[in-house]
C-alpha positions in Angstrom: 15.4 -3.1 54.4 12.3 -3.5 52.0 11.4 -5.0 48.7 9.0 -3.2 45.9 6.2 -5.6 45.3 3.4 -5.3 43.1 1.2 -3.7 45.1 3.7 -0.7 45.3 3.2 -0.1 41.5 0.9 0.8 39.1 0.4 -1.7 36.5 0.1 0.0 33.3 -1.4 -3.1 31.4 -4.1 -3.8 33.6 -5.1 -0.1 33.4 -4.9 0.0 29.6 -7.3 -3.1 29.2 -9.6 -2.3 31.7 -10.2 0.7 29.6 -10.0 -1.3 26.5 -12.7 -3.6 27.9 -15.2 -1.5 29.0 -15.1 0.8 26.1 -15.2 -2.5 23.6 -18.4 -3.9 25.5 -19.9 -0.6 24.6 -19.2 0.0 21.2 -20.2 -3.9 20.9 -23.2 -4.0 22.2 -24.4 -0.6 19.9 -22.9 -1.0 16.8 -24.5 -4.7 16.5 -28.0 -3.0 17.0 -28.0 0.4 15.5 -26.1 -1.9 11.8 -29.8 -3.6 11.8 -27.9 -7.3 12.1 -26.3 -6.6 8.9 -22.6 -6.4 10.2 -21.7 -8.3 13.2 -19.0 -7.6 15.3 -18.0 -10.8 17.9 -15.1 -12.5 19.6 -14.3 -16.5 19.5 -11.0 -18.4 19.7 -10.3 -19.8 16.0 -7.6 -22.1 15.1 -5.3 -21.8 12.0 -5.4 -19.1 9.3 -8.7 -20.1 7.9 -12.2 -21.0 9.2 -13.6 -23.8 6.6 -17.3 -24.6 7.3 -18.7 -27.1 4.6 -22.6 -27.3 4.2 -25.5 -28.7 1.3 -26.5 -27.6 -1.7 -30.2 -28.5 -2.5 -32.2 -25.6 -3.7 -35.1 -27.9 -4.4 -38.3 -27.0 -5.8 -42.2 -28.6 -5.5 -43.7 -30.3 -9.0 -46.8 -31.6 -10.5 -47.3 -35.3 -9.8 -49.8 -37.3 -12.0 -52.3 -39.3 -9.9 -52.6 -41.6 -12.6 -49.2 -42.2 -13.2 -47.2 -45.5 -12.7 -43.8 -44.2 -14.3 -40.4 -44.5 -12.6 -39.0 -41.4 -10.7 -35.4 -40.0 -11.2 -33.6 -40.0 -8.3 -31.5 -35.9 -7.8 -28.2 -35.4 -5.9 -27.9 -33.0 -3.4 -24.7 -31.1 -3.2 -22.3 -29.6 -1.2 -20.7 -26.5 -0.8 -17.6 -24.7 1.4 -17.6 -21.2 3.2 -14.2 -19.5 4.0 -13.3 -17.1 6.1 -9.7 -15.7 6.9 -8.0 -14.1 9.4 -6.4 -10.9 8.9 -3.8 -9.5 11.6 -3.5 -6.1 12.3 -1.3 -3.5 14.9 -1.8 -0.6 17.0 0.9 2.0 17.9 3.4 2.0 20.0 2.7 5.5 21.1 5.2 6.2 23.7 5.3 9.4 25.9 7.6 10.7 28.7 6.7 10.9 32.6 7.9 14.2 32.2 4.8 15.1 30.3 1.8 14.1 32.2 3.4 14.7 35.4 4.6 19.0 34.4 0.3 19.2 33.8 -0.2 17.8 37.1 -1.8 14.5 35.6 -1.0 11.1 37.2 1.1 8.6 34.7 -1.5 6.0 34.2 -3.5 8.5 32.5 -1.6 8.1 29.6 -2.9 3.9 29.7 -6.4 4.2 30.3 -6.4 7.2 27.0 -4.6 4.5 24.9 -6.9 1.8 26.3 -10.2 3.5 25.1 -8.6 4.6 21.4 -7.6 1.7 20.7 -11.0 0.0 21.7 -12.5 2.6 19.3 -9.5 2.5 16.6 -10.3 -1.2 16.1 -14.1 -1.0 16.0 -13.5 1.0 13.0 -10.8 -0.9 11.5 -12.8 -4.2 11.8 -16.0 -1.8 9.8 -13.4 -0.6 7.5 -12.1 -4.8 6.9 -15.7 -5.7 6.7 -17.0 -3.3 4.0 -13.4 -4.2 1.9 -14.4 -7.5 2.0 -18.2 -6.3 1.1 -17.2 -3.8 -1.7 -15.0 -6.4 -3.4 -16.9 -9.8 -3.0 -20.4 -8.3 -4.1 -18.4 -6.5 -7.0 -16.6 -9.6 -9.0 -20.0 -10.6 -8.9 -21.7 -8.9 -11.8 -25.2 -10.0 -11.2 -25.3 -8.4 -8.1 -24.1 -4.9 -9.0 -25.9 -2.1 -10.6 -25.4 1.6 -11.5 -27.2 4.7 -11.1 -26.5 8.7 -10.5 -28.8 10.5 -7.1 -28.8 13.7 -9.6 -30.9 11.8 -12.4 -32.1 8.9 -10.9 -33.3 10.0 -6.9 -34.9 7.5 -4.9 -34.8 4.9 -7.9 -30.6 4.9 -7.0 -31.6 2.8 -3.8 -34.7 1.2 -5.8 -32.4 -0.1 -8.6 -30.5 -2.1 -5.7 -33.4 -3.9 -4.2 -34.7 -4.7 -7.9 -32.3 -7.4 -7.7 -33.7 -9.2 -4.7 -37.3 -9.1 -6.5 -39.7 -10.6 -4.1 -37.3 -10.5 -1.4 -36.3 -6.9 -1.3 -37.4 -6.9 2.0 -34.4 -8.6 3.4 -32.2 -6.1 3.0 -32.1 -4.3 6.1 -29.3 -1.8 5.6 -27.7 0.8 3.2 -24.2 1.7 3.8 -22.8 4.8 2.1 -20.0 8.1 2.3 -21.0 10.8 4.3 -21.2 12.9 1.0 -23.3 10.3 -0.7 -25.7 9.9 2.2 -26.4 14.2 2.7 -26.5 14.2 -1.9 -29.2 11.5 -1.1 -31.6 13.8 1.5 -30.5 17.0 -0.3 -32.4 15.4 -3.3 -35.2 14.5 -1.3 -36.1 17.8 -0.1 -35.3 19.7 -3.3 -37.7 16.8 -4.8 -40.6 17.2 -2.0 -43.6 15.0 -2.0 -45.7 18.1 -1.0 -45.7 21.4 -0.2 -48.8 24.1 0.4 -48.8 27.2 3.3 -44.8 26.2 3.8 -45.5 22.7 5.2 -43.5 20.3 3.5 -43.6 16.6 3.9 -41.0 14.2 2.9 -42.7 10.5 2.9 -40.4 9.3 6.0 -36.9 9.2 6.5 -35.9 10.9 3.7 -34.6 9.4 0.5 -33.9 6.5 2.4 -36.9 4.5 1.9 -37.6 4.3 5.5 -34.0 1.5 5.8 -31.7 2.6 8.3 -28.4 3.8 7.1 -24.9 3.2 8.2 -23.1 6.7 7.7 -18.9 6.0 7.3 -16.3 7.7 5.7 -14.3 4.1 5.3 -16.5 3.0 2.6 -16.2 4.6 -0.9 -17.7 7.6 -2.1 -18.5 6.3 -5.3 -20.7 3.2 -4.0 -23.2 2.3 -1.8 -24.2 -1.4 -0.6 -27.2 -2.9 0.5 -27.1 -5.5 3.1 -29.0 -8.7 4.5 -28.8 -9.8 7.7 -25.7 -11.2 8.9 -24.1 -10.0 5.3 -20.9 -9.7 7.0 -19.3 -11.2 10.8 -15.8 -9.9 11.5 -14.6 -12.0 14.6 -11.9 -11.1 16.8 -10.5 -14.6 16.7 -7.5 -14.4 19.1 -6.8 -13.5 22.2 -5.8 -9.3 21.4 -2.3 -8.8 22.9 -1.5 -5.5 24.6 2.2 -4.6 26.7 3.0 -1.2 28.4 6.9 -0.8 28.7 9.0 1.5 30.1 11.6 3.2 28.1 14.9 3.9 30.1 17.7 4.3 27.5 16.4 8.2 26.8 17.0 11.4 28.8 14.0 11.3 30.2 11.8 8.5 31.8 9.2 7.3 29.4 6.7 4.6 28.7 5.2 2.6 25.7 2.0 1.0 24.7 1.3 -1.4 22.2 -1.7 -3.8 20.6 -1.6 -6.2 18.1 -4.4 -8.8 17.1 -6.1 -11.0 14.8 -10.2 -10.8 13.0 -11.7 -13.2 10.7 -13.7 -11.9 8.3 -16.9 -14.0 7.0 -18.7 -12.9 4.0 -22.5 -14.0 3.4 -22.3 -16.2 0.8 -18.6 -15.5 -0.4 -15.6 -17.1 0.1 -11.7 -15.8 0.7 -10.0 -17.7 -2.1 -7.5 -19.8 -0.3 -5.0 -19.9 -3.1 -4.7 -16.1 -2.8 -2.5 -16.9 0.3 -3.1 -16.3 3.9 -2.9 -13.4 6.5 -4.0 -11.0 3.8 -3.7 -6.8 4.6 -6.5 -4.6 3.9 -5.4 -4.4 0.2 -5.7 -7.7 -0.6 -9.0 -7.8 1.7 -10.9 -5.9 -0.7 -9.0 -7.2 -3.7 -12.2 -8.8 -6.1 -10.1 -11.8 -7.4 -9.7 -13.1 -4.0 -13.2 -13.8 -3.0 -15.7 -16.5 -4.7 -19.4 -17.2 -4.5 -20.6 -20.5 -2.7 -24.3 -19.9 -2.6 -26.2 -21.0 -6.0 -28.5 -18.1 -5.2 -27.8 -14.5 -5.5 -30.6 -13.8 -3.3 -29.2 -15.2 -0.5 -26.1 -13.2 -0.7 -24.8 -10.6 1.5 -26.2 -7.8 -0.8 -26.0 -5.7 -3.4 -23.8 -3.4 -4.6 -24.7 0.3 -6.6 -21.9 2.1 -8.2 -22.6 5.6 -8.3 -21.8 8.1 -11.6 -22.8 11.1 -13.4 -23.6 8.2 -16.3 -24.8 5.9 -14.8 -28.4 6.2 -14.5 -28.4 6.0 -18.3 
C-alpha cells in the first residue's frame, strides 16, 4: 500500500506564479525605463488603507540686505504639508477550464497555469497604467491652472507647446507625453502633411515627429480627448500587498476541471496630489479618477506631476 505525496502531483500554484513572476520582472524592469521615470511601477509591504507621509513647506526666496542697516529682522514660519496615497484592490478571473480540454489537444494540464500566470502578470501591468493615468487625468484636471486646451488640426506642434508653457523655465522637466493611439498618429500625420522641408522628394521632419523630440507613451487606457505631460516620478503605483493567487480543482461538474484566481492590492501616489481621505477608502477605478477626490499639497504648480491638454475642434481658439 502507498500514499500520494506531493511530489506525485503537479502543483498548479507554484506553476502559475512562476509564470507570473518572471513575466512581472520583465514587464517591470521595461516599462520603468521606456515611461522616462515618469510612471513608476514597484512593490513594498504597506500597512492600513492609506500611506500618509508629512513633509515642510518653505518655498523661500534670496533678498536684498542693506549693509548699512541696523533694523530688526522678521522672523517667517516654515510650514508643513501631507501626501496621501491610497490603496485600491482589484481581482483577476476565475477562469476555470476542464482537463478534458487540454488533455483531447494533446497538451499537458499545467499548461493551462503557466497561460494564466503570464496574463495575469500582463493584465495587471496595464491595470496598474490604467489606475495611474485615472488618478493623473483627474488630479491634474480639478486643478485649473494646470490644464490647457488646444486642437492638432489648428494648433500642430503648439498643442504639446501650450502644455510646457505652463512650466515656463522649467519645461524641461517634463519628460513624457502620454496620449490615445488616435491622438498620437493625428499628431505625426500633422507633422508630415506640415513638413519642415521638402526639395528632389527628400523630406525632413525636425526629429521625432511632432513630438518635440519627448518620448511618448502610446495607450488606449488613457482618453482620446487628452493628453498629459509628465515629470519625473509624476505618478508611483505600488503593489502594496502580498498578490494572492489559488488554483482549485472543480469536482462537482461532469467533467474534471480546474480554477485559477488572483486578487491584490496597489497604492497609488500622485506627484504633488493627494487622495482626499474623507472620500472614503478602497476606492474602484471610478472613484480613482473621480476630480473631487484628489487635492493639491505642493504650493507650486511647477512641481506637480504635470500638465494636462484637453483636446477639441474649439479649442485652439
Amino acid at each position: 500500500m502507498s500514499t500520494t505525496v506531493n511530489s506525485d502531483l503537479i502543483i498548479y500554484d507554484d506553476l502559475a506564479q512562476t509564470a507570473f513572476l518572471e513575466r512581472r520582472q520583465d514587464n517591470l524592469a521595461i516599462f520603468n525605463a521606456s515611461s522616462n521615470g515618469a510612471i513608476l511601477l514597484d512593490n513594498e509591504l504597506i500597512e492600513g488603507d492609506f500611506r500618509k507621509r508629512a513633509f515642510y513647506k518653505v518655498g523661500g526666496s534670496i533678498e536684498s540686505r542693506d549693509v548699512n542697516s541696523t533694523e530688526k529682522v522678521t522672523g517667517k514660519k516654515i510650514g508643513a504639508g501631507e501626501a496621501v496615497s491610497v490603496k485600491a484592490p482589484w481581482k483577476y478571473g476565475p477562469y476555470e477550464t476542464t482537463e478534458e480540454a487540454f488533455k483531447r489537444r494533446g497538451r499537458s494540464v499545467d499548461e493551462f497555469s503557466e497561460v494564466i500566470g503570464t496574463d495575469v502578470a500582463d493584465a495587471t501591468l496595464e491595470g496598474y497604467v490604467k489606475y495611474g493615468l485615472k488618478a493623473l487625468t483627474a488630479a491634474i484636471g480639478a486643478n485649473a491652472d494646470m490644464v490647457v486646451t488646444a486642437d492638432i488640426e489648428t494648433d500642430g506642434k503648439k498643442t504639446l507647446t501650450r502644455g510646457l508653457r505652463k512650466y515656463g523655465d522649467k519645461f524641461n522637466r517634463v519628460v513624457l507625453f502620454v496620449m490615445h493611439s488616435a491622438t498620437y498618429f493625428d499628431i505625426v500625420d500633422e507633422a508630415i502633411a506640415n513638413k519642415i522641408y521638402e526639395e528632389a522628394g527628400v523630406v525632413v521632419y525636425g526629429g521625432q515627429p511632432g513630438t518635440l523630440g519627448k518620448p511618448v507613451l502610446v495607450t488606449d487606457t488613457m482618453d482620446a480627448d487628452a493628453i498629459l505631460g509628465l515629470v519625473t516620478g509624476a505618478v508611483t503605483v505600488t503593489e502594496s500587498q502580498a498578490p494572492g493567487f489559488r488554483s482549485y480543482d472543480i469536482n462537482d461538474q461532469e467533467n474534471l476541471a480546474i480554477g485559477y484566481r488572483a486578487e491584490g492590492v496597489v497604492n497609488v501616489d500622485l506627484l504633488g496630489y493627494s487622495w482626499d481621505t474623507s472620500k472614503g477608502d478602497n476606492p474602484d477605478l471610478t472613484k480613482i479618477g473621480t476630480a473631487g477626490n484628489w487635492k493639491k499639497h505642493f504650493t507650486s504648480n511647477k512641481s506637480t506631476a504635470g500638465v494636462l491638454i484637453k483636446l477639441g475642434s474649439a479649442a485652439g481658439e
